[in-house]
C-alpha positions in Angstrom: 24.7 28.5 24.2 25.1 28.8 20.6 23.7 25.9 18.6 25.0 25.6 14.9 22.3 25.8 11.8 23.4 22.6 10.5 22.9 20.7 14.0 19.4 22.2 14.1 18.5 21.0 10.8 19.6 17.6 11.2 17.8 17.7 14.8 14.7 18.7 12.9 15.2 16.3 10.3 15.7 13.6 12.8 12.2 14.4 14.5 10.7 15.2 11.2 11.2 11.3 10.2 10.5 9.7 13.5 7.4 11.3 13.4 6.3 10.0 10.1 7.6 6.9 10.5 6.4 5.9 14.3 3.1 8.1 14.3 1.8 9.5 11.1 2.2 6.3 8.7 1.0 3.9 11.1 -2.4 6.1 12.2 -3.0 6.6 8.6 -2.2 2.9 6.9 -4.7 1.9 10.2 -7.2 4.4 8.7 -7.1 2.5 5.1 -7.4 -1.1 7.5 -10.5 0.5 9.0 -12.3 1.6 5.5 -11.2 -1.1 3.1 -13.5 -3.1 4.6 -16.4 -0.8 4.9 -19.3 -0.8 2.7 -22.6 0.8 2.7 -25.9 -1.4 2.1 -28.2 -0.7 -1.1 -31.2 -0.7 1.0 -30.5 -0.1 4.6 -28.0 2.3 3.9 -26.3 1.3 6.8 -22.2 0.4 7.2 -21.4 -2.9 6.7 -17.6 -4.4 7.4 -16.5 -7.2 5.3 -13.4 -9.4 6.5 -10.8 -9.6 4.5 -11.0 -13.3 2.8 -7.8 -15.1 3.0 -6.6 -14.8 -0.8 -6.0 -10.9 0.2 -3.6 -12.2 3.1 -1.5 -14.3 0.7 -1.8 -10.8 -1.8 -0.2 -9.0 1.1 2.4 -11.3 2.0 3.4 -11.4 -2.4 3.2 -7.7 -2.1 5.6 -7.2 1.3 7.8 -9.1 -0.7 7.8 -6.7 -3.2 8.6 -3.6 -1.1 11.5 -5.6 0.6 13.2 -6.1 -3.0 12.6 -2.8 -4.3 13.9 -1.1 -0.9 10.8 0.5 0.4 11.4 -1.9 3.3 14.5 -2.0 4.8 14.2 -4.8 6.6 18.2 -5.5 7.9 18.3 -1.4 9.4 14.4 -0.9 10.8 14.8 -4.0 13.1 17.9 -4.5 13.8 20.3 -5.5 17.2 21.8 -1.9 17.2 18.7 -0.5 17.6 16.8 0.7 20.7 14.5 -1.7 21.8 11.5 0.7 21.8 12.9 1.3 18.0 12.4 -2.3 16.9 8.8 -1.8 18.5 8.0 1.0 16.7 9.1 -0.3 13.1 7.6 -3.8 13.6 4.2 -2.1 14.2 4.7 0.3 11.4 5.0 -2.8 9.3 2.3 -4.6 10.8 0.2 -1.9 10.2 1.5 -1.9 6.5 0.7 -5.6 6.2 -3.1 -5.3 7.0 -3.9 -2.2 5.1 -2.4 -4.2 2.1 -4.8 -6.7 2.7 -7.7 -4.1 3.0 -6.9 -2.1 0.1 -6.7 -5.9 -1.8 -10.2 -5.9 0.0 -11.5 -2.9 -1.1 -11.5 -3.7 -4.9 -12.4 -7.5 -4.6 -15.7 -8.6 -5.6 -17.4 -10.2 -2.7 -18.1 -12.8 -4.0 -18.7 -15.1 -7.0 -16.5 -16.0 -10.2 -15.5 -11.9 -10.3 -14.0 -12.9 -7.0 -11.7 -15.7 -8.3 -11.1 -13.7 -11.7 -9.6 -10.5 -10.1 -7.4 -12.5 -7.3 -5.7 -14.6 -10.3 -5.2 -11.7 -11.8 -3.4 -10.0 -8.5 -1.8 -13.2 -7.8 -0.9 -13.3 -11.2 0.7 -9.6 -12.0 2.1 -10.2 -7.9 4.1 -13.1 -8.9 4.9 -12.1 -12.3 6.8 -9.3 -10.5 9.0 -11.4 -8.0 11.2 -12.2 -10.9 11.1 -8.7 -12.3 14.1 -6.1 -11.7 12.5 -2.8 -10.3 12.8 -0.1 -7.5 10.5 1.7 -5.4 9.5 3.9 -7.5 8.6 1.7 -10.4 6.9 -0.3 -8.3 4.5 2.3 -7.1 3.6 3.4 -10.3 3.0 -0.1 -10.5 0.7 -0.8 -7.7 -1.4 2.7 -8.7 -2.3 1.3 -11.8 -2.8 -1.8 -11.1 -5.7 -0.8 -8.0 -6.5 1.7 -10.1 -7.6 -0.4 -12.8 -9.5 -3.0 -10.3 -11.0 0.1 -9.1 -12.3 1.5 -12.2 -13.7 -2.6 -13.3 -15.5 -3.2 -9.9 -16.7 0.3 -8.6 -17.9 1.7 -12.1 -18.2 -1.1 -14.8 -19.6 -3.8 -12.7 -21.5 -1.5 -10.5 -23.3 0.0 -13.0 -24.3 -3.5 -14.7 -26.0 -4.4 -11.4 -27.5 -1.1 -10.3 -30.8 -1.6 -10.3 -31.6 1.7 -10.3 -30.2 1.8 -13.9 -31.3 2.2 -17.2 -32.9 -1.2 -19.7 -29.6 -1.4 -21.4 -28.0 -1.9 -17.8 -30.3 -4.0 -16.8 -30.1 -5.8 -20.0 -26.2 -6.1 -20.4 -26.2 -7.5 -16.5 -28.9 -9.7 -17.3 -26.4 -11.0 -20.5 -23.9 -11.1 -18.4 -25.4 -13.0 -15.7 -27.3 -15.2 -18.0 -23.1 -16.0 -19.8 -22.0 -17.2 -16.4 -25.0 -19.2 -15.3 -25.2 -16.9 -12.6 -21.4 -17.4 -11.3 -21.0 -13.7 -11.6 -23.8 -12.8 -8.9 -22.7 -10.4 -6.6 -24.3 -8.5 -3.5 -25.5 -4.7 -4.3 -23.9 -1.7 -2.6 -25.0 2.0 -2.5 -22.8 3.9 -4.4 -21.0 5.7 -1.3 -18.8 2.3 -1.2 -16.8 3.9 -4.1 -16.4 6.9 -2.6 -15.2 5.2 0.2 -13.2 2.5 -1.9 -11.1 5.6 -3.4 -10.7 7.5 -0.6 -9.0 4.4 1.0 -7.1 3.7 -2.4 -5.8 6.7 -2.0 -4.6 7.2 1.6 -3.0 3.6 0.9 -0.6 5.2 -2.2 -0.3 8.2 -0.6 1.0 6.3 2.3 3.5 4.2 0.3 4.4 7.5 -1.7 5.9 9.5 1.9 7.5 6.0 3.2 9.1 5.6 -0.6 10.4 9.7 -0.4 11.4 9.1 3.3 13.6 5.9 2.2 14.8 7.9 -0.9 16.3 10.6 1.7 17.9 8.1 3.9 19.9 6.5 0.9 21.3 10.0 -0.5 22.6 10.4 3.5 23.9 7.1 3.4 25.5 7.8 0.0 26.8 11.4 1.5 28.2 9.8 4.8 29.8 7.0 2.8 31.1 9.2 0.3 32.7 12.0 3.5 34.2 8.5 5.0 35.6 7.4 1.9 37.9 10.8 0.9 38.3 10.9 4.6 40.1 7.8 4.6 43.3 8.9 2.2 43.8 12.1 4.0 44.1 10.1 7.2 46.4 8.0 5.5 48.7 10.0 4.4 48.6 12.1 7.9 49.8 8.8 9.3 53.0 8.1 6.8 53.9 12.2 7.5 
């Protein structure tokens, strides 16, 4: 039996994306839920998990949002009636999974606690909702969302880490001391080891990685949609005028 190149490709293709989209981008989104709340204690050195708080749930619901206007999520096609029941299964996981590794990577550069806490959710909520009336598409938003975590990432895990180390230098000590003595002590927060940051970044970046594939994958399905439509379309005079012959 001789099987074409073309019909091999697109066989491969076809397995190709329903193994990134129903296997590896689910396992690996559930790796960022799994670490974005892991920490590692200053004194016990021993793995602590912190819940998500329920500010990083309405972050994740802004930010789904998001991925639905810009086309990263393609809501109408991934769960849809023509679909295969097992299909609809597969993508509503996929998002699911998406959902609470948006919360987690929220997580994972939140202060735990105190008036940091509050500060850095208005300013998620605040850049979040900002961009709801914003024209944008995937890709702009990605860039986006790696500078915004980035930039929560480089404030909690190396700025404010260092001012509460207590390991530090005096002028550490003293410029958390100022800080903490500005606030009247609202800016208290609970000490890690410094392995949470290394764990905090590794997460950060299995998350944009993770967005990165699904926003090539959705890239690829558009220029084969364009391509189909466009075959269709000069299809559609020549069948025409067949017709009127």
């Amino acid at each position: 039996m001789l099987v074409l190149p073309g019909k091999m490709t697109a066989d491969n293709r076809t397995r190709n994306r329903a193994l990134l989209h129903f296997v590896f981008l689910p396992l690996l989104f559930l790796t960022v839920t799994l670490l974005g709340g892991l920490r590692v204690s200053a004194d016990t050195r021993a793995f602590v998990f912190i819940a998500p708080p329920l500010v990083t749930l309405v972050l994740a619901v802004l930010l789904m949002l998001l991925f639905v206007r810009g086309q990263l999520l393609r809501l109408n096609q991934w769960v849809a009636s023509e679909n295969s029941p097992l299909t609809n299964i597969s993508h509503g996981l996929m998002l699911l999974t998406l959902f609470v590794a948006s919360a987690q990577a929220f997580n994972s550069v939140l202060p735990e606690s105190g008036l940091l806490h509050w500060l850095f959710s208005f300013f998620f909520l605040w850049t979040l909702w900002n961009n709801q009336f914003s024209s944008f598409d995937a890709r702009r938003l990605l860039r986006s969302l790696t500078v915004l975590f980035g930039t929560a990432f480089v404030l909690k895990h190396m700025f404010l880490s260092s001012l509460y180390d207590p390991d530090g230098g005096w002028l550490k000590k003293l410029g958390g001391a100022l800080l903490q003595g500005a606030s009247l002590g609202t800016l208290d927060a609970p000490a890690f080891a410094p392995s949470t940051g290394y764990i905090s970044f590794f997460t950060l970046t299995l998350y944009v990685a993770g967005l990165l594939l699904l926003t090539f994958a959705v890239d690829r399905d558009l220029e084969e949609e364009t391509r189909t439509n466009g075959i269709a379309l000069r299809k559609e005079p020549l069948a025409s005028a067949l017709e009127q012959q």
